[in-house]
VEXDREN-2710 file (C-alpha; in Angstrom, 1 decimal):
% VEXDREN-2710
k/r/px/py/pz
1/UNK/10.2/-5.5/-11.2
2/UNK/13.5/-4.2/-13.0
3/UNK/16.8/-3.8/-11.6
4/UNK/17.3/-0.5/-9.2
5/UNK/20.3/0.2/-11.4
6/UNK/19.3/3.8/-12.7
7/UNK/18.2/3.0/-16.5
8/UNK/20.3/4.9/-19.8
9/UNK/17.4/7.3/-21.6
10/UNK/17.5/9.0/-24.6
11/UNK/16.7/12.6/-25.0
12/UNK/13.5/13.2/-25.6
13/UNK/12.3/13.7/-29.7
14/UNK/11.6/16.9/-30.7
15/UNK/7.6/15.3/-31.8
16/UNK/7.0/14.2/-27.7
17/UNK/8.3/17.7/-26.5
18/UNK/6.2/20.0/-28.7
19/UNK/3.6/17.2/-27.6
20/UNK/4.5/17.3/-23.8
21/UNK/4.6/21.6/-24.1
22/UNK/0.8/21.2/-25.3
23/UNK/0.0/18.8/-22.6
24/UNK/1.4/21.2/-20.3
25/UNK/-0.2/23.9/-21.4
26/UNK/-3.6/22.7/-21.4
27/UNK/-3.1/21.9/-17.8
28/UNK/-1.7/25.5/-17.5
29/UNK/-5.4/26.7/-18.6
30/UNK/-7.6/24.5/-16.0
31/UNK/-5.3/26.0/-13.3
32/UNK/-5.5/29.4/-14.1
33/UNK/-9.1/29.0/-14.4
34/UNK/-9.0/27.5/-10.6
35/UNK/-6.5/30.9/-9.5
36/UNK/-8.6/33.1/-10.7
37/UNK/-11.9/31.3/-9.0
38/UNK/-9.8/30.7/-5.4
39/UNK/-9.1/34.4/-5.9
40/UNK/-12.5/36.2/-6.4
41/UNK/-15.0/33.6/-4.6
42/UNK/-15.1/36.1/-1.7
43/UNK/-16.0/38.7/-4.2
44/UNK/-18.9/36.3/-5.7
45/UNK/-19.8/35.5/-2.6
46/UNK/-20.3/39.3/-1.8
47/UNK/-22.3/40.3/-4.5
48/UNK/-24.9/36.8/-4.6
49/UNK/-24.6/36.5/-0.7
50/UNK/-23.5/33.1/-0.1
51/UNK/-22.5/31.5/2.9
52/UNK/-19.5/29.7/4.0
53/UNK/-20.9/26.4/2.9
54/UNK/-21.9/27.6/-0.7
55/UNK/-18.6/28.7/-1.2
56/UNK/-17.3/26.0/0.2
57/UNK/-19.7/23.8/-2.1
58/UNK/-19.0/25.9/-5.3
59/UNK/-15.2/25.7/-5.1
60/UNK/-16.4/21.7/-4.4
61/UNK/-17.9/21.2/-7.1
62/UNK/-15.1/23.6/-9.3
63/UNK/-13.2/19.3/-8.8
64/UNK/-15.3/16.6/-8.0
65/UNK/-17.2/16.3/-11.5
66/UNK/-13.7/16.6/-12.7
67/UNK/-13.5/12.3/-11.5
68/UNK/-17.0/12.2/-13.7
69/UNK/-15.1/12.9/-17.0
70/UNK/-11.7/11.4/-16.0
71/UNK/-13.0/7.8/-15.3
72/UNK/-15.3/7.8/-18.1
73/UNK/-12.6/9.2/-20.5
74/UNK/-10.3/7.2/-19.2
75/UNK/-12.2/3.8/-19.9
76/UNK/-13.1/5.0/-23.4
77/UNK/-10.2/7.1/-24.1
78/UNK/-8.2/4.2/-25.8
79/UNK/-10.8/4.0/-28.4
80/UNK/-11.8/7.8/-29.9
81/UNK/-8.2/9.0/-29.3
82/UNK/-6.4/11.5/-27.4
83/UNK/-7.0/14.0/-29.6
84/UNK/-11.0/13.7/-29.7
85/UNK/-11.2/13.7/-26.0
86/UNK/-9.1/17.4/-26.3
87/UNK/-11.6/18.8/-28.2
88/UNK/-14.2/17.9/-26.7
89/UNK/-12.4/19.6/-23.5
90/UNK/-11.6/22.8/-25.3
91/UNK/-15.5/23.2/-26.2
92/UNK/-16.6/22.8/-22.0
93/UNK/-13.8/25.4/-21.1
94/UNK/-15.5/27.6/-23.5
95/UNK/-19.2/26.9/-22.5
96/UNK/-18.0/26.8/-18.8
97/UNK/-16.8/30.5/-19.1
98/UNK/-19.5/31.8/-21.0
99/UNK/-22.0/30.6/-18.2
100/UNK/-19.9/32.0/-15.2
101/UNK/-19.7/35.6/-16.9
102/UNK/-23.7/35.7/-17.3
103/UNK/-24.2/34.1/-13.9
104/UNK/-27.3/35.1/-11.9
105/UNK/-26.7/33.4/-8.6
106/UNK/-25.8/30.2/-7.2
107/UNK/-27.0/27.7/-9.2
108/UNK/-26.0/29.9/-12.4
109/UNK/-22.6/29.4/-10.1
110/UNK/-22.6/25.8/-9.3
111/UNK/-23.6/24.5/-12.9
112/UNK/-20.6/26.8/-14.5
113/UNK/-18.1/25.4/-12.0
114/UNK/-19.6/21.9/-12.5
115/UNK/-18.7/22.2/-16.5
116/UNK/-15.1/23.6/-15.8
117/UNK/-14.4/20.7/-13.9
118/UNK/-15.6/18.0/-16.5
119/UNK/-13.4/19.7/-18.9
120/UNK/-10.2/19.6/-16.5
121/UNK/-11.4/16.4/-16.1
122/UNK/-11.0/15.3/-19.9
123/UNK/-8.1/17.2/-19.6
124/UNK/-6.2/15.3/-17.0
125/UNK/-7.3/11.9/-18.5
126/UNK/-5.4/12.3/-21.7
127/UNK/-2.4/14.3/-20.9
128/UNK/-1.4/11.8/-17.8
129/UNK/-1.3/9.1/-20.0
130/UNK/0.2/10.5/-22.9
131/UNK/3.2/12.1/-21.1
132/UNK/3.9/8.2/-19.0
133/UNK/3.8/6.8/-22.7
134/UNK/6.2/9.4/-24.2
135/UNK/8.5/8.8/-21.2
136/UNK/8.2/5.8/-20.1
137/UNK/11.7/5.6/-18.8
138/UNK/11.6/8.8/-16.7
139/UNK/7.9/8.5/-15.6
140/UNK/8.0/9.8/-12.6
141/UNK/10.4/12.5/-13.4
142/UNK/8.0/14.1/-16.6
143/UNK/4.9/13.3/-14.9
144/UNK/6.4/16.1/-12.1
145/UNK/7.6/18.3/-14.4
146/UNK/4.0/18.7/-16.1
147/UNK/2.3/18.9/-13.0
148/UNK/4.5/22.3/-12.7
149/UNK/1.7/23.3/-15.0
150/UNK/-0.9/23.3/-12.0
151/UNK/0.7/26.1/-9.6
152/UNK/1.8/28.1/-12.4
153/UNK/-1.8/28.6/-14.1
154/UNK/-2.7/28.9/-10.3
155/UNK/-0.6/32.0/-10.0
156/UNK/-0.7/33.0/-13.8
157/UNK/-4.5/33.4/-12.2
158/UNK/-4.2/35.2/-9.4
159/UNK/-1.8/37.4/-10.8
160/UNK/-4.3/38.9/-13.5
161/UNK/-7.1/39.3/-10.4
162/UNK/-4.4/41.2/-8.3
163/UNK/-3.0/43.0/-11.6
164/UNK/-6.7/44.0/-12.7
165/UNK/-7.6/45.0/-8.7
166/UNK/-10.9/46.8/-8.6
167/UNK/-11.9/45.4/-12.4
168/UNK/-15.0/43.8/-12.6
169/UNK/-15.6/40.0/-12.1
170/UNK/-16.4/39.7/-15.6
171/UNK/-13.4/41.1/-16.9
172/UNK/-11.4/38.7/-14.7
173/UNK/-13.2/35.6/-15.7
174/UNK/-12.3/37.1/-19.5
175/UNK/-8.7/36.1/-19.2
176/UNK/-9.1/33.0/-18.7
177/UNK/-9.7/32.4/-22.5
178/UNK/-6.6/33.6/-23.2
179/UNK/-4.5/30.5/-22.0
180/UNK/-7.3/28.0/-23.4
181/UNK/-6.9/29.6/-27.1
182/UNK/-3.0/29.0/-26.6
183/UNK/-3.8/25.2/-25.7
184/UNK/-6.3/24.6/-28.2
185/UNK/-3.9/26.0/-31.1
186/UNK/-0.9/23.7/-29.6
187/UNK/-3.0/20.6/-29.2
188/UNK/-4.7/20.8/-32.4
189/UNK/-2.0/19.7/-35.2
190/UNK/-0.2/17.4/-32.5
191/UNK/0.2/13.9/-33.4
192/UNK/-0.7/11.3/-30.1
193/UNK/1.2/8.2/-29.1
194/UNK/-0.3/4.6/-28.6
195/UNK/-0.8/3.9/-24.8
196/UNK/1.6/1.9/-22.9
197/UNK/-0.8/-0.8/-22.1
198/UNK/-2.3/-1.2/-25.3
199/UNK/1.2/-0.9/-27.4
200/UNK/1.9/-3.8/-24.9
201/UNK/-0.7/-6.0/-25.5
202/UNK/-2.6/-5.8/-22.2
203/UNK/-6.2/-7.2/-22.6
204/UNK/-8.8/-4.6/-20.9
205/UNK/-10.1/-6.9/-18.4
206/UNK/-6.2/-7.0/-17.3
207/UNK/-6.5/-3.4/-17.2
208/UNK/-9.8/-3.6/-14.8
209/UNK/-8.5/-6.4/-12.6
210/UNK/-5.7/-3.5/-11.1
211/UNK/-9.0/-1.7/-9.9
212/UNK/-11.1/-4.8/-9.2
213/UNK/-13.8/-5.2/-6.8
214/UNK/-12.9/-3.0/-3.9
215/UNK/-11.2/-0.1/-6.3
216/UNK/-14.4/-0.3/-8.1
217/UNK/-16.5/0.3/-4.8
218/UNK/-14.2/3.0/-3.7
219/UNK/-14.8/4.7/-7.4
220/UNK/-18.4/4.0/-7.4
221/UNK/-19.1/5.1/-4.3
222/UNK/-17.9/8.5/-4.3
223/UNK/-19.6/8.9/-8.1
224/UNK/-22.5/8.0/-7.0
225/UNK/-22.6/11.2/-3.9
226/UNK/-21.3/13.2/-6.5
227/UNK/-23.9/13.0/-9.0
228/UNK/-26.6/12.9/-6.5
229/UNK/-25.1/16.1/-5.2
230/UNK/-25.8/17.2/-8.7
231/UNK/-29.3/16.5/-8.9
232/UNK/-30.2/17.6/-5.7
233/UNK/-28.8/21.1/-6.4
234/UNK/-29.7/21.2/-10.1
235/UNK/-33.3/20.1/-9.0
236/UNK/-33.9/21.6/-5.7
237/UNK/-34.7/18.0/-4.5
238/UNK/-36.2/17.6/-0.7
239/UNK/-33.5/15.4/-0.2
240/UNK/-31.2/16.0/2.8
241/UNK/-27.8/16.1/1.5
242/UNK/-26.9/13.5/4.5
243/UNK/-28.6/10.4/2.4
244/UNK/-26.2/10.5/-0.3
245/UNK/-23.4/9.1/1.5
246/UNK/-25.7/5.4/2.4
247/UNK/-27.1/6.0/-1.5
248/UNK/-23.3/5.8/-2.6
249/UNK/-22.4/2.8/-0.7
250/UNK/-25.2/1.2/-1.5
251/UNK/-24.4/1.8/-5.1
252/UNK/-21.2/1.6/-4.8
253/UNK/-21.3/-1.8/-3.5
254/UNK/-23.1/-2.8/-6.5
255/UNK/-20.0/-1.1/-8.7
256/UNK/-17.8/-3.2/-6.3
257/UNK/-19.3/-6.4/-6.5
258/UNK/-19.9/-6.6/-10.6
259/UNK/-16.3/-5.2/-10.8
260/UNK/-15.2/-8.2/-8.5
261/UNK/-17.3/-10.8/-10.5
262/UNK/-16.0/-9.6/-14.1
263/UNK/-12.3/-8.9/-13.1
264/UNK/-11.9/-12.2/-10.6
265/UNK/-9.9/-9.6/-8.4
266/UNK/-10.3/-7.6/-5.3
267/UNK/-7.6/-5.0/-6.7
268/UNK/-4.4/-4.6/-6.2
269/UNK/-3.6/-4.1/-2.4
270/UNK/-1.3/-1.3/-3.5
271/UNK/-3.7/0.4/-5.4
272/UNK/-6.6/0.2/-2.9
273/UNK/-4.2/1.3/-0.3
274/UNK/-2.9/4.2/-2.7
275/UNK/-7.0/5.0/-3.4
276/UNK/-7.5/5.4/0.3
277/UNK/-4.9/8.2/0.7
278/UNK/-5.9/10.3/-2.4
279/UNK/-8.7/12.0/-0.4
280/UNK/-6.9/13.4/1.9
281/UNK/-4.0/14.3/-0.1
282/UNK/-6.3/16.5/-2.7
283/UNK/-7.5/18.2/0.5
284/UNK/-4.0/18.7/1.4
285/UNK/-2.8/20.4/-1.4
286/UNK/-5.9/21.2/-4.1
287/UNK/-8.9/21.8/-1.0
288/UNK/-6.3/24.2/1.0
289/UNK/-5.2/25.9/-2.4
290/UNK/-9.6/26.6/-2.7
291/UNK/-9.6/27.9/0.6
292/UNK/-6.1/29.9/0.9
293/UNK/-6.8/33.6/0.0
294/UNK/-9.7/33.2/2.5
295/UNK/-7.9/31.6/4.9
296/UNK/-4.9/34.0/5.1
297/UNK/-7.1/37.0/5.8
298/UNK/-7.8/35.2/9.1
299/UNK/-4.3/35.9/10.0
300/UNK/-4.6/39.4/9.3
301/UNK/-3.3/39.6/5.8
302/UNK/-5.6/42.3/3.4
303/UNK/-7.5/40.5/0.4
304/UNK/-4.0/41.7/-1.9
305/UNK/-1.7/40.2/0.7
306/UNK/-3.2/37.1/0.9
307/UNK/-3.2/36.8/-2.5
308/UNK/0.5/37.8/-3.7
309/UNK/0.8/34.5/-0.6
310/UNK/-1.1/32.3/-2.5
311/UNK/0.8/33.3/-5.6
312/UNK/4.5/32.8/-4.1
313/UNK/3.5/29.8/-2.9
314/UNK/2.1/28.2/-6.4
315/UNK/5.7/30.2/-8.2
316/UNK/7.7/28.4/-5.8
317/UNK/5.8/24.6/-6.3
318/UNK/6.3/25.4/-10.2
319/UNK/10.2/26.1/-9.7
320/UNK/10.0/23.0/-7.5
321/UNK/8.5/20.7/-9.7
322/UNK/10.7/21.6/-12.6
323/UNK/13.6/20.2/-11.0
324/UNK/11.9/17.2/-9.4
325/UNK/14.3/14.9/-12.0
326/UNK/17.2/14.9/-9.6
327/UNK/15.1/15.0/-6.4
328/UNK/13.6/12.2/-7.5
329/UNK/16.4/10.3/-8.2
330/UNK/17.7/11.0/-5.0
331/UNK/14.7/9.9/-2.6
332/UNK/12.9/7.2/-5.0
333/UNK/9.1/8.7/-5.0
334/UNK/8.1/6.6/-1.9
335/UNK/11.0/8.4/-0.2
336/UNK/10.2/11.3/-1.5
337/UNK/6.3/11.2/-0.6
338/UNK/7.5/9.8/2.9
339/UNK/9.3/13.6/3.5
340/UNK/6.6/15.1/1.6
341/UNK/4.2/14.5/3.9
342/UNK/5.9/15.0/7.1
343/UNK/6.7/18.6/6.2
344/UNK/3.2/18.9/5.2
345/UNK/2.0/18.8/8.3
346/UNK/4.5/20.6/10.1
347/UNK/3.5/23.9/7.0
348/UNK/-0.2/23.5/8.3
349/UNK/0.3/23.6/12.0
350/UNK/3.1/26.3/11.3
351/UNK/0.6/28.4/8.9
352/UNK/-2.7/27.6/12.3
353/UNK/0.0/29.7/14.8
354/UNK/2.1/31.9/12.5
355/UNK/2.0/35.7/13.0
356/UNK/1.8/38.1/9.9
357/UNK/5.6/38.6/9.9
358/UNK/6.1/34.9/10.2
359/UNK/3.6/34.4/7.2
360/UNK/5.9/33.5/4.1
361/UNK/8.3/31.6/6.3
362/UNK/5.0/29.5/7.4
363/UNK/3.8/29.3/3.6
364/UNK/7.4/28.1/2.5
365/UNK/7.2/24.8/4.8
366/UNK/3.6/24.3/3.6
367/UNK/4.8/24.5/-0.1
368/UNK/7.8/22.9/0.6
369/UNK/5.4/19.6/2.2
370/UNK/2.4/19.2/-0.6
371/UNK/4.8/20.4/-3.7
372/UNK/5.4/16.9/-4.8
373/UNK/2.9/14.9/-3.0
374/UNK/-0.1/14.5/-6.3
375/UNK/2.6/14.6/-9.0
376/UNK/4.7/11.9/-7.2
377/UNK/1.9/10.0/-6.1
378/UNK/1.0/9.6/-9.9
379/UNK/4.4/9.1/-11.0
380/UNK/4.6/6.2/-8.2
381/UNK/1.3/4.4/-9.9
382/UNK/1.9/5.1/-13.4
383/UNK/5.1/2.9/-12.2
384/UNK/4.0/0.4/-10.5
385/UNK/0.4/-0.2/-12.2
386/UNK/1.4/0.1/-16.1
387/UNK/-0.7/-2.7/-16.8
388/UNK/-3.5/0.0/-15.8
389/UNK/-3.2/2.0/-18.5
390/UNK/-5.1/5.0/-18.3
391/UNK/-7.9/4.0/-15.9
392/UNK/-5.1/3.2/-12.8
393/UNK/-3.2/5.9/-13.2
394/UNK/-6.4/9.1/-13.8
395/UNK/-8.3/6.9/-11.0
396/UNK/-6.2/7.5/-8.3
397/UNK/-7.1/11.3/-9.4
398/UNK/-10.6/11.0/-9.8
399/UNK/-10.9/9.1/-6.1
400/UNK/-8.9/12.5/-5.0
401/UNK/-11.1/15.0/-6.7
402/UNK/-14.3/13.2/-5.3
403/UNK/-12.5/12.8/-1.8
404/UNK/-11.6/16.4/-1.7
405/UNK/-14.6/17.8/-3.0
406/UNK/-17.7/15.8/-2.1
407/UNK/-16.0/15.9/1.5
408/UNK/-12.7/17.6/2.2
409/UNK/-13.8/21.2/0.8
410/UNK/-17.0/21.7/1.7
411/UNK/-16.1/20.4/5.4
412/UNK/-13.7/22.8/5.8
413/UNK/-16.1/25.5/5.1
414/UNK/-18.7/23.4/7.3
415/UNK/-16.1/23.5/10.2
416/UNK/-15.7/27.5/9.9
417/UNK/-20.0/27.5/10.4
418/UNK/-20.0/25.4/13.0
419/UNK/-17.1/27.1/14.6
420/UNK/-18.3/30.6/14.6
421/UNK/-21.6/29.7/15.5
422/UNK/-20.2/28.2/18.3
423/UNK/-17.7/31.3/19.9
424/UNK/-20.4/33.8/18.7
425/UNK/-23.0/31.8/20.9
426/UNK/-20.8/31.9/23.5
427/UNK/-19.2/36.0/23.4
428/UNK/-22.4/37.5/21.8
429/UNK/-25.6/35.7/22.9
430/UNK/-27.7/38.7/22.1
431/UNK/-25.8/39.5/18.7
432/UNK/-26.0/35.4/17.9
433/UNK/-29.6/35.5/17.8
434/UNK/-29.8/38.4/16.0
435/UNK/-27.3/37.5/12.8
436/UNK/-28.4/34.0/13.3
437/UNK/-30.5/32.7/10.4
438/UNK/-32.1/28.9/9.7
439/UNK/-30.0/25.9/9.7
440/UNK/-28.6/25.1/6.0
441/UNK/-28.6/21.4/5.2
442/UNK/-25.0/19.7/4.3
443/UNK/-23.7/15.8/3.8
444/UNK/-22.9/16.3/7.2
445/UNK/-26.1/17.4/8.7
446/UNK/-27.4/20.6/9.5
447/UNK/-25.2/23.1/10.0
448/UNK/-25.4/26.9/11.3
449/UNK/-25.8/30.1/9.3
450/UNK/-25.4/33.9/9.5
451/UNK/-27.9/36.1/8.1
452/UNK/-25.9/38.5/5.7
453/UNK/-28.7/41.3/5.8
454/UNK/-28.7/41.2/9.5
455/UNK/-24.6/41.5/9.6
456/UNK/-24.9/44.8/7.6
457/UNK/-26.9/46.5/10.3
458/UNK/-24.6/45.5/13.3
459/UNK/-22.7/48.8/14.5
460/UNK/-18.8/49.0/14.1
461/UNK/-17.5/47.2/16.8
462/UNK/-20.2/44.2/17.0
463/UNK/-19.2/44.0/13.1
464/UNK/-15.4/44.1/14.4
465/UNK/-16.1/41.5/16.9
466/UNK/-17.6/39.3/14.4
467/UNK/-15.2/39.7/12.2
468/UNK/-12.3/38.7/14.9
469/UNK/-14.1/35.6/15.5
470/UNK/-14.6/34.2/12.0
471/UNK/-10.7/35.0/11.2
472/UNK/-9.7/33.1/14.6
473/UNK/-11.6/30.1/13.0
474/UNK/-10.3/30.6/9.5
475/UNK/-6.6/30.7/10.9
476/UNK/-7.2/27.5/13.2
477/UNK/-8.5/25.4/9.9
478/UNK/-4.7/24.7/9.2
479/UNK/-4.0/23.4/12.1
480/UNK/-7.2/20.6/11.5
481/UNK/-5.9/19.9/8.3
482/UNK/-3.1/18.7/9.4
483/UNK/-4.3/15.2/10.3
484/UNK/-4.7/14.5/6.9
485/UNK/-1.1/14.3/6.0
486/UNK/-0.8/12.4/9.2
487/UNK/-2.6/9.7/7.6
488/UNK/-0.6/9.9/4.3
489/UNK/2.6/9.6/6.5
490/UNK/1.3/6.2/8.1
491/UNK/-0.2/5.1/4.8
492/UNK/3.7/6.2/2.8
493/UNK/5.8/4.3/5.7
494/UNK/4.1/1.1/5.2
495/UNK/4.8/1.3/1.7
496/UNK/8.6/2.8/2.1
497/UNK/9.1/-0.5/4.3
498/UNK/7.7/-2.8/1.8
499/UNK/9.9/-1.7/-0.8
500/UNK/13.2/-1.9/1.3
501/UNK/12.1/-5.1/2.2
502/UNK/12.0/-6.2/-1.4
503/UNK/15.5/-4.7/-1.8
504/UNK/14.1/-0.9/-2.8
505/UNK/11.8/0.7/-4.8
506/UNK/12.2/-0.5/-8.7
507/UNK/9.5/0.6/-11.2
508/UNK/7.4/-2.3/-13.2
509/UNK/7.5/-3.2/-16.9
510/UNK/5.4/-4.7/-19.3
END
């Protein structure tokens, strides 16, 4: 490790900022994509009559196939360039929109949001490592500052479906092209640097053995459930979605085991520890972010309230992030991630009791907690793991994707079934049974559903009623989240005390 003496940089080149301004960008344009989905999914869900869980599944699958292309980018990436992988993310974004605007249904749906999220994934897995090798000095510091790119596509997004209000679907979806063709014309005559590792020398198998056996079970694993999600849905397989968690450990512990023989290494402890917290932490910040216009309007807040919410809070995370340079300085990440965290959870219990007039206050705190918890977090691996290269530092993000939306997103919509179902059992035993329709199958067993057509012919106060209950459960989710910045603040601590027991946090080079 260096000396924690701060370290003299040089301004950046003119060549890595028009470079770092098309990275940024590009991530600009999978954000706004994800906006202007988190902001219409009750609209879609309306109009092709989904339930909680298909939502919850759709906005699932809008990430985890995102850790499909990042890993498998990110191991090939070194060899057809930067530039190649770009492309071949520019043509998905395109496909991926085309196929949502002449959706049908569901699996029209699911298979759209499946391609958006391999081309965010190509995405992420060359502007993460491009940015650490362009400034390698300030890692942390850049990698923060891009990352401002996620909330402000977010609310770039949200604004257009406020802005466009009673526009069609359609017509929403249409903007999204707009920031792609700005990325695409930025990226395309942009000269990319040689990797860190590689300009350093570092064999590939070096590379692997940061992973190694247990990393690669981890990564395997959760691969595994979320392409056997895939098939099951793409193929309308008799397969209980239940099974694919013991068909991804068993897999996975194939992954695990050839990764341990071919690397000689279980992984960095670090690392695996790092890998263990990314699931939670993309629920944190990315699952809630899927969730919040819904989850707002069970405080009270209209479908326009709720969303000008959701867009304050991704504005003030950009402003946030921009200026992470000095905060970071300041705290070291670890520090940074331990306060992070802790204010995370106090936003989510805050947001689970707050009234409407207490709303924004409640939001702040939350935004405040999970501003600099995935940028950091990447910043503090891309620091400690360069010997990584790519594959350490987009793996952390794929485990977080698949974390998050294999299990974190689609629970939290299974929690809202299960909940409602539940009080409506109880308050409206007679209305239960009537709304009530068959069981829906999840990765976490069966799980209770509402009959939509039955709903519509409830009079105005049982519809009222209804409607009280599910926003009571929608408002409590926050307040369950909140364990899972609990366990990044245990996971953080025992890090923050192993670096001030080493005499402070000091970055690696190679």
């Amino acid at each position: 490790m260096t000396d924690s003496s701060p370290r003299e940089t040089a301004p950046p080149s003119a060549g890595d900022m028009k470079l770092f301004w098309a990275c940024f960008v590009a991530l600009v344009a999978t954000s706004f994509v994800f906006g202007v989905r988190a902001n219409v999914i009750g609209e879609l869900a309306t109009i092709f009559e989904l339930s909680e869980t298909q939502k919850g599944t759709i906005l699932g699958v809008g990430l985890w196939p995102f850790a499909i292309s990042i890993i498998i980018f990110s191991l090939i990436i070194d060899k057809i360039g930067y530039k190649v992988a770009a492309m071949i993310a520019i043509v998905c974004h395109v496909g991926s929109l085309l196929l949502t605007m002449f959706a049908t249904g569901y699996v029209t749906l699911f298979w759209a949001t499946f391609l958006v999220a391999i081309a965010n994934g190509i995405v992420e897995a060359f502007i993460n490592p491009v940015v650490a090798t362009a400034f390698k000095t300030e890692k942390s510091k850049w990698l923060n500052i891009l990352h401002a790119g996620w909330p402000a596509g977010m609310a770039l997004g949200a604004l257009f479906t406020i802005v466009l209000g009673g526009a069609s679907w359609q017509l929403k979806y249409g903007m999204c092209f707009i920031p792609v063709a700005i990325y695409a014309v930025l990226i395309i005559p942009r000269r990319f640097p040689v990797q860190e590792r590689v300009a350093a020398g570092v064999t590939y198998r070096e590379m692997l053995r940061q992973v190694g056996g247990i990393g690669f079970f981890i990564i395997g694993s959760l691969l595994v459930m979320g392409v056997i999600q895939l098939v099951v849905a793409s193929m309308n397989l008799d397969i209980h979605p239940s099974k694919t968690i013991v068909y991804g450990v068993v897999a996975g512990l194939v992954f695990g085991i050839a990764g341990w023989v071919y690397t000689g290494s279980p992984g960095h402890w670090m690392f695996l520890m790092i890998l263990l917290i990314m699931g939670p932490l993309a629920t944190t910040e990315l699952g809630t972010d899927s969730w919040m216009p819904d989850l707002l309007q069970g405080v009270g807040l209209s479908a326009s309230g709720a969303g000008w919410v959701f867009i304050y809070v991704s504005t003030l995370m950009t402003i946030l992030r921009f200026y992470a340079g000095p905060i970071v300085h300041r705290f070291s990440p670890i520090g940074l991630l331990v306060a992070s965290a802790a204010v995370a959870i106090v936003g989510l219990i805050f947001l689970s009791k707050a009234s409407i007039g207490l709303i924004v206050v409640a939001a702040t705190v939350y935004a405040l907690g999970k501003t600099f918890l995935w940028s950091t977090t990447l910043g503090l691996v891309s620091e400690q793991f360069p010997k990584g290269g790519a594959l350490t530092l987009n793996g952390v993000s794929a485990v977080g994707v698949l974390g998050m939306g294999i299990i974190g997103t689609p629970f939290m919509g299974v929690l809202q079934d299960r909940e409602v179902d539940k009080q409506l059992a109880a308050d409206m035993p007679a209305i239960h049974q009537q709304v009530s329709a068959p069981a829906r199958p999840s990765i976490f067993g069966d799980i209770p559903s509402l009959d939509g057509a039955a709903i519509e012919t409830l009079s105005e106060a049982e519809a009222a009623t209804l409607k009280s209950i599910q926003d009571g459960k929608k408002k409590g989710s926050f307040a369950k989240i909140a364990v899972l910045p609990g366990f990044m603040l245990l996971v953080f601590l025992i890090l923050f005390f192993y670096f001030r027991s080493r005499g402070g946090y000091k970055p690696v080079e190679i």
